[in-house]
C-alpha positions in Angstrom: -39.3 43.0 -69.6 -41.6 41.4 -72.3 -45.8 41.9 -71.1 -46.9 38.6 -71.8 -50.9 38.7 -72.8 -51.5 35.7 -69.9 -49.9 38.1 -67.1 -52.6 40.1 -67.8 -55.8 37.3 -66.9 -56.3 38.9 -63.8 -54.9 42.4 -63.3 -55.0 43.5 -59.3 -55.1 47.2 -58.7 -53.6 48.0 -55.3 -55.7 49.9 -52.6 -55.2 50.6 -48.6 -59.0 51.3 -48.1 -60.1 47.6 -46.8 -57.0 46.6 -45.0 -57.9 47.1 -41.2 -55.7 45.3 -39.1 -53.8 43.4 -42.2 -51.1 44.7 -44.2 -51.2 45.8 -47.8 -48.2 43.1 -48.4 -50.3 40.2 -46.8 -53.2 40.8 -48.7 -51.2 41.4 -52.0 -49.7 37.9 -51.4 -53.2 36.5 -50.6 -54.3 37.7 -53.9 -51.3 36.3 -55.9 -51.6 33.3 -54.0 -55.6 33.2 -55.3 -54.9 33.6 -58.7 -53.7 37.6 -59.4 -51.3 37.5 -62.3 -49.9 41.1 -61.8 -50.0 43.5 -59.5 -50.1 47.5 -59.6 -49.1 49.3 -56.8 -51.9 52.7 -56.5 -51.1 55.3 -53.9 -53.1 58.3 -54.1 -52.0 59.4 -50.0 -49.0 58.3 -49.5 -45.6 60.3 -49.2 -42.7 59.7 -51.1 -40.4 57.9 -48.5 -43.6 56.2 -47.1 -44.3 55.1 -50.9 -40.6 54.6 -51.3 -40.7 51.7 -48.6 -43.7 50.3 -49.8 -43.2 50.0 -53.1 -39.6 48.0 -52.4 -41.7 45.3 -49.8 -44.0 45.0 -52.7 -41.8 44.4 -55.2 -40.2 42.3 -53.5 -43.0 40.0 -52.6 -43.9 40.0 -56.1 -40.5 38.7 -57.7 -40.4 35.9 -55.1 -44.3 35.1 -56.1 -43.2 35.0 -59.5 -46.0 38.3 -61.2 -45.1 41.6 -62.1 -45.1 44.1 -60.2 -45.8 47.6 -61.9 -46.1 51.4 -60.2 -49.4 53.4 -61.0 -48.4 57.1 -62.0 -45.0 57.6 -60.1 -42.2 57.0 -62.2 -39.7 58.1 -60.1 -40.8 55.6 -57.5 -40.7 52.7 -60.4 -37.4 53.6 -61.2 -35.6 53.8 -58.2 -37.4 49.8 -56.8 -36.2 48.7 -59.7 -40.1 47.7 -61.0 -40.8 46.0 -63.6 -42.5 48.9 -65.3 -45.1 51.6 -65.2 -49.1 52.7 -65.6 -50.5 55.8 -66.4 -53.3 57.4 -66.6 -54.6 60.0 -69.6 -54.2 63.1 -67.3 -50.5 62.0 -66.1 -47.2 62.0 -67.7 -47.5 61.5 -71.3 -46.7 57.9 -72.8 -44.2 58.9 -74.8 -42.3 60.7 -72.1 -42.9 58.0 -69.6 -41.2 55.6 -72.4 -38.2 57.7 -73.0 -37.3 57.8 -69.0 -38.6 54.0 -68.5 -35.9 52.8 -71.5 -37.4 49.9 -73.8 -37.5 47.0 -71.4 -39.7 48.0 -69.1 -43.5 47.6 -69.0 -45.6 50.5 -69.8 -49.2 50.4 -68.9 -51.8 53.2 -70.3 -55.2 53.7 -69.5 -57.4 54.8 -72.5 -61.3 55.5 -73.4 -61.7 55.9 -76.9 -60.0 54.1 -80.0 -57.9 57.6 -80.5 -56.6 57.3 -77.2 -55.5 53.8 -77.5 -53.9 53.7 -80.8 -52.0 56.8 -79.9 -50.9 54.8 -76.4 -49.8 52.0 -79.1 -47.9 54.6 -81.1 -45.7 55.8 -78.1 -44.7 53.0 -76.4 -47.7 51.1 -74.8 -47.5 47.4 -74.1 -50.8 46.7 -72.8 -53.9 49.2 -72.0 -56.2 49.7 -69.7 -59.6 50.3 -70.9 -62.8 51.7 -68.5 -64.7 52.1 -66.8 -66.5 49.1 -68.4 -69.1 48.8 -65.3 -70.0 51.4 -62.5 -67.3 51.8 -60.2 -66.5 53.6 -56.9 -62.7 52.9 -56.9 -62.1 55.9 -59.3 -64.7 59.0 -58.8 -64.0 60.6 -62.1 -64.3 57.2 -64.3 -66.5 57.7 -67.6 -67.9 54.6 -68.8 -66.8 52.5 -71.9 -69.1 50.6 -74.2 -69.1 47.1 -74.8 -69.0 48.7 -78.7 -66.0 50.6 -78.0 -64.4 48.0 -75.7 -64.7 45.8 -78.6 -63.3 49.0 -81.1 -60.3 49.4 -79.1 -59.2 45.7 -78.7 -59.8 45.6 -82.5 -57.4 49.0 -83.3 -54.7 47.9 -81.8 -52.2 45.2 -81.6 -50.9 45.2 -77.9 -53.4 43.5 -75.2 -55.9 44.9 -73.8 -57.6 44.6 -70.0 -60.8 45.9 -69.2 -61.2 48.2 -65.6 -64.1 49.3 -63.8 -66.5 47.9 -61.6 -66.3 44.2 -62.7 -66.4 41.4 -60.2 -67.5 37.7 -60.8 -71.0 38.4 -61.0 -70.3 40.3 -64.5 -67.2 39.6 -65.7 -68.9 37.1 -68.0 -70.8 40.3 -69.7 -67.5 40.9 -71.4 -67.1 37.8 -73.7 -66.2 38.3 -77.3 -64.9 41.8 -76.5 -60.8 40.9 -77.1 -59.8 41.8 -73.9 -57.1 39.1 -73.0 -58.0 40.1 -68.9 -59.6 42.2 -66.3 -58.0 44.8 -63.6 -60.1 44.9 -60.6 -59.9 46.8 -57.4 -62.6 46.3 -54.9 -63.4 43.0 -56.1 -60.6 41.3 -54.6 -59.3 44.1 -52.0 -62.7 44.7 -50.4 -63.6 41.2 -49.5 -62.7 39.1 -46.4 -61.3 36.4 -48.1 -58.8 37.9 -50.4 -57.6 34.8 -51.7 -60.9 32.9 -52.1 -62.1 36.5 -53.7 -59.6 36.2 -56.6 -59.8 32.4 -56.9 -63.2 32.7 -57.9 -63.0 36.2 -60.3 -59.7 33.8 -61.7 -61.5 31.4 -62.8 -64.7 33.2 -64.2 -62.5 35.3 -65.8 -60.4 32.5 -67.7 -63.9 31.2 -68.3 -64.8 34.5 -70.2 -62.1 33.9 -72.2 -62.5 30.8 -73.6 -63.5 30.8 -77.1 
């Protein structure tokens, strides 16, 4: 499974926290259906077999939308759906390791926060990173913030594409032109609103407007 950079526009990080009465698979689709280009599955409270199940519904939403559909942290989960691939984190499974058990045509996603990071990510298998937190964020409690300056240092490092993470919505996405970042991964932005699929319409389209040269 190749990463293609424009998969990567608008990132959508999975979270149960704003559901209420709807179901983590409708509002997935909503999002897709507003412009998210890939989706993550994150499940911090889950058990196995209850992230067993959801992970196959999602994944199976997401093929018939067309976006893939990656696992944060679990690898045993993404291999046993059959997902297109994997991210990790700095303080889980090492990339290297995650590569060797993934095989070479899967997707393998790292999260990284300093140019040594990332080009050691490259080195062992990355296809795209993760970098953050670029804005304050509530999603991930022990987030550090990025620089636009090193933002800007990692996409420059290394070859693979590069999303920014953390606290961005459309009000700032804009703040993060001329960095190299080919898209954004957003939480909250999308899963916390009312409108899901208005919600990453709009943070779709600023962010394509970010990009433009």
């Amino acid at each position: 499974m190749i990463c293609d950079k424009r998969d990567l526009l608008l990132y959508a990080v999975t979270d149960r926290h704003w559901l209420g009465e709807r179901t983590l698979a409708h509002d997935v689709e909503q999002a897709v259906r507003g412009g998210a280009t890939f989706v993550q599955l994150r499940e911090k409270n889950l058990d196995q077999e209850g992230f067993f199940q959801e992970a196959v519904e999602i994944r199976d939403l997401c093929r018939q939308l067309g976006v893939p559909f990656v696992v944060n942290d679990n690898v045993e989960i993404a291999l046993k759906v059959g997902a297109d691939g994997v991210h990790v984190g700095q303080s889980d499974m090492e990339a290297g390791d995650v590569r060797a058990l993934l095989g070479p045509d899967k997707i393998l996603g790292v999260s990284a926060g300093t140019v040594e990071q990332a080009r050691r990510a490259e080195a062992r298998g990355a296809d795209y990173l993760g970098v953050g937190a670029v804005f304050p964020t509530g999603s991930k409690a022990d987030a550090s913030e990025v620089s636009f300056e090193t933002l800007k240092d990692i996409c420059e490092a290394v070859s693979i594409p590069v999303i920014a993470i953390g606290g961005i919505s459309a009000d700032n996405v804009m703040q993060l032109k001329g960095t190299g970042i080919v898209g954004v991964a957003v939480i909250s932005a999308i899963f916390a609103a009312n409108d899901v699929q208005t919600a990453a319409a709009n943070l779709a389209a600023r962010t394509r407007e970010m990009l433009e040269p």
